[in-house]
N, C-alpha and C positions, 0 to 999 in steps of 0.2 A: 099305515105306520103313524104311531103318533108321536108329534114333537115335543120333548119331553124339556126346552132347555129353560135356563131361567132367565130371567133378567138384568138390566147393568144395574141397575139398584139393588136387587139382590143378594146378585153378585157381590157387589162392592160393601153393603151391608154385614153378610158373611165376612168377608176378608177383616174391615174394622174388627168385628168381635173376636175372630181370632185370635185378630194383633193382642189385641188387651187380656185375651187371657193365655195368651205365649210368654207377655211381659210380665201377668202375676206369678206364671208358673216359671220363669223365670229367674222372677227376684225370690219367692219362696224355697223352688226344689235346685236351677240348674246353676248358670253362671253368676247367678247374682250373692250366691255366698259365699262367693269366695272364691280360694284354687285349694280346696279341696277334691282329693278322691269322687265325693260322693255327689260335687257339684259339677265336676267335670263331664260324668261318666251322665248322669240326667239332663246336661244340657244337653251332650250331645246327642242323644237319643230324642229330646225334645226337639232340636236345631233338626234334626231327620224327620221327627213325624211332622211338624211345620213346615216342611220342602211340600212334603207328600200332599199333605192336604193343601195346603195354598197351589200348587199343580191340577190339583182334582178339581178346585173351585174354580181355576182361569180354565182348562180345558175341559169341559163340563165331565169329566173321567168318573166311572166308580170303580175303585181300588175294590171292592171287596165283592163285584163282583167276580165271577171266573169264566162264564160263557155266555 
């Protein structure tokens, strides 16, 4: 079996870049324009797939796999 996991630098490298591109996409598409409709509705879809992924990178998880 091979060990496939990664690193705390990584790790933790991943998660920064994240962060900075949740915040652009943030100030660009979701909460950051406002309380609009259309900024609500993309954060919070954004606010969801940021759970997701920031979850997959602490628990080394892949979402996409299925079996």
């Amino acid at each position: 079996m091979r060990n496939e996991r990664q690193g705390c630098l990584a790790g933790l490298f991943e998660l920064i870049m994240m962060n900075t591109l949740f915040d652009w996409l943030q100030d660009t598409f979701g909460f950051g324009k406002g309380c609009t409709c259309s900024g609500l509705g993309c954060g919070i879809l954004l606010l969801i797939l940021f759970v997701l992924f920031s979850c997959g990178i602490v628990g080394n998880t892949n979402w996409l796999k299925l079996f």
